[in-house]
C-alpha positions, -999 to 999 in steps of 0.1 A, spaced: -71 -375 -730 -64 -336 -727 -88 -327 -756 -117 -351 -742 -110 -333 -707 -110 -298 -717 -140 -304 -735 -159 -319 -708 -149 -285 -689 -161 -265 -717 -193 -282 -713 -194 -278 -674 -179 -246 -674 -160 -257 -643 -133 -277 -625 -160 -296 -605 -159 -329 -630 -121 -324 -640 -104 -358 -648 -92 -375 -613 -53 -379 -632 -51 -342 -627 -46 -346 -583 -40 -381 -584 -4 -380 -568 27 -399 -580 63 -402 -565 85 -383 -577 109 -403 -603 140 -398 -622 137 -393 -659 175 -388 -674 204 -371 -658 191 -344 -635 159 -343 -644 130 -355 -621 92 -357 -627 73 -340 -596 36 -339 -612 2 -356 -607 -12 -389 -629 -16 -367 -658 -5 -332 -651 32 -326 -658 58 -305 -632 97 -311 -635 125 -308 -614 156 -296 -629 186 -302 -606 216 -280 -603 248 -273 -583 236 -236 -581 199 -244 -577 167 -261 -589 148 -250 -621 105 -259 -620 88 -264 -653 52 -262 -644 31 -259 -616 0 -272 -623 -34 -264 -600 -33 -244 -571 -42 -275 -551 -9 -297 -571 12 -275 -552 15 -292 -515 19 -329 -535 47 -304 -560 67 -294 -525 57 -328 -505 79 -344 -538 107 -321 -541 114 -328 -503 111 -365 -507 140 -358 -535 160 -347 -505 159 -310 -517 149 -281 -504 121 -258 -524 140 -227 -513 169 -239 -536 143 -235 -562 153 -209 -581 134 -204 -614 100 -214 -622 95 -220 -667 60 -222 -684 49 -245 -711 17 -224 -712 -4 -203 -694 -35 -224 -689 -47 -229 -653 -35 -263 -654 2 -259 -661 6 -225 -644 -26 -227 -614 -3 -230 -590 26 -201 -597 17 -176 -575 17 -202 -541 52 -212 -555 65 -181 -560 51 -173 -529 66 -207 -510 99 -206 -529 110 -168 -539 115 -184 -575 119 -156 -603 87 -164 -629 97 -164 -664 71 -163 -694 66 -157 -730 53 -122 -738 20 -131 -752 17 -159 -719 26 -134 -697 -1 -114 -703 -28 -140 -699 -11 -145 -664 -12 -115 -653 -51 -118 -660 -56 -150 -642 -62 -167 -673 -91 -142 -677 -102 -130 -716 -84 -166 -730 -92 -164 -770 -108 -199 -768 -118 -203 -726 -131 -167 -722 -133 -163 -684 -139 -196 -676 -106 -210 -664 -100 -182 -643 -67 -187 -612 -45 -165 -590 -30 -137 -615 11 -141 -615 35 -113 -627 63 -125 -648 100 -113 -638 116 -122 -670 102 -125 -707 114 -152 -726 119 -148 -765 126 -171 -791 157 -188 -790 161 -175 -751 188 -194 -734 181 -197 -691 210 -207 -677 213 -214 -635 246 -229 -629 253 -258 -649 214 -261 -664 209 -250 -699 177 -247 -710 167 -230 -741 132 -217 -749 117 -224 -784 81 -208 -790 52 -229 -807 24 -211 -806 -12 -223 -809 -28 -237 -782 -18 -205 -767 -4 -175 -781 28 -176 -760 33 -215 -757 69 -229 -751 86 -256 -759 119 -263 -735 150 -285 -745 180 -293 -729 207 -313 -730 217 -342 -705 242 -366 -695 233 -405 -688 258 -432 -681 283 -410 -703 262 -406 -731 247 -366 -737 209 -367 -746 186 -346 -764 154 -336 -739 124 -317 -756 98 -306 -730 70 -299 -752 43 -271 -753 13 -285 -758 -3 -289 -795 -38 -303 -792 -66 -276 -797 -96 -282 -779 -129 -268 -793 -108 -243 -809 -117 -227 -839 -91 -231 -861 -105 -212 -894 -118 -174 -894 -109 -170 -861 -115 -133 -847 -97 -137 -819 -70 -149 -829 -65 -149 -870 -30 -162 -874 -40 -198 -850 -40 -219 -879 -7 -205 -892 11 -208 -856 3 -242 -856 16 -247 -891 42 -231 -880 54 -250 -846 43 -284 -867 76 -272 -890 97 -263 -861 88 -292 -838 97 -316 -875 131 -305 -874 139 -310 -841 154 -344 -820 141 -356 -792 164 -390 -771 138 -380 -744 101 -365 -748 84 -351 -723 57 -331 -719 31 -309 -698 7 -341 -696 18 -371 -689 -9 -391 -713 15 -373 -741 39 -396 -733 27 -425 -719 42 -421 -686 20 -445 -666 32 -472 -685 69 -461 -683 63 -457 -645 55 -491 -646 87 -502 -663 105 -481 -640 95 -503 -614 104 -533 -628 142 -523 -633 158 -527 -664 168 -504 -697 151 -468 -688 117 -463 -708 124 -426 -713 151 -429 -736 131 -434 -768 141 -414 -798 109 -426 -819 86 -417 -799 88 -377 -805 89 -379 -842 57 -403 -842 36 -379 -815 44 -347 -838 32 -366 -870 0 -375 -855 -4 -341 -837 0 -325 -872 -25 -349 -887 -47 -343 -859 -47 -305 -867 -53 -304 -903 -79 -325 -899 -101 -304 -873 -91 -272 -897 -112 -295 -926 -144 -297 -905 
């Protein structure tokens, strides 16, 4: 769904025909332990809950951000007790609507290097979107490495970079607790490359690498619950559904990671072929 979206945007060179999943508003929901989805349809944000604060992942488009704070308060939190705002990516639609958070919560931004600086240019001078996808520059407070560990409180969540569909893109995990049981929660980065060129690449030479590269790391990690920055990823329209319906929670699935990364990987190799 992403890749057939972002090219339709290539084409328009616009946001005036993006997919309807990208506003359509959701209530919020809670995936495992302390962690709440807050996004559109199709357009991932999370709520990370904490004694000592709230963690973001995500802020989608600029004009997310009212359903984004609408949610939260329907959680019964306040956004002030939003404390950190994480980035998969630096794309306008994970990260549109950043500098209206930071603005409506205070939050401390914190970004990959090589994200960071596409921030700071408003997405401006992308390797693959050019100045296309242009939205309100942010400034990151913190750089997150490798390996970076972001603690607030009692929320652990460690960065793991997987470059490709951008050069800083990050994968989150963390670690939570559900009737007793700890669970592995991998908030991936995305790995799809729309119209990229993956081959001979000027502007970016290593791409096809990096993706090799994340393909190897995302392999040997474990996932009880994936998530991700678009909710098609993950099928959560149809786990909202069973949500509704009661029963055994549909997030808790420990295939399902394993299976998307295989296909992803697949996925690649073959557009490098063409």
């Amino acid at each position: 769904m992403k890749r057939i979206a972002l090219l339709l945007l290539l084409a328009t060179g616009s946001f005036a025909q993006q997919p309807e999943s990208w506003t359509r508003p959701v209530d919020p929901v809670r995936v495992a332990g302390n962690i709440y989805y807050i996004g559109t349809e199709d357009l991932g944000a999370y709520l990370i809950v904490g004694k000592e604060g709230s963690i973001l992942l995500d802020a989608p488009l600029d004009e997310n951000v009212e359903l984004l704070l609408s949610n939260v308060k329907k959680l019964g939190r306040d956004p002030k007790t939003i404390r950190i705002l994480l980035n998969s990516h630096a794309h306008v639609d994970h990260i549109g609507g950043f500098a209206r958070m930071k603005k409506e919560t205070g939050a401390k931004i914190y970004l990959s290097a090589a994200d960071a600086e596409l921030a700071l240019r408003g997405g401006v001078g992308d390797f693959a979107f050019g100045d296309r996808f242009e939205y309100p520059p942010v400034t990151a407070d913190v750089i997150v490495k490798d390996g970076d560990t972001i603690r607030l409180g009692d929320i652990t969540m460690t960065a793991v970079l997987t470059p490709g569909h951008t050069k800083g893109c990050t994968t989150w995990r963390t670690t939570v607790t559900e009737k007793g049981k700890p669970l592995d929660v991998i908030f991936l980065c995305s790995v799809t490359a729309p119209g990229y060129t993956l081959v001979d690449n000027e502007k970016y030479p290593q791409i096809l690498d990096d993706y090799r590269h994340t393909f190897a790391t995302l392999r040997a990690m474990r996932a009880d619950v994936f998530l991700a920055n678009h909710g098609s990823f993950f099928h959560l329209a149809q786990k909202l559904a069973k949500v509704k319906k009661g029963g055994a929670n549909p997030f808790i699935d420990a295939a399902e990671f394993p299976a998307f990364v295989e296909r992803s990987e697949k996925a690649i190799e073959e557009q490098a072929r063409k």
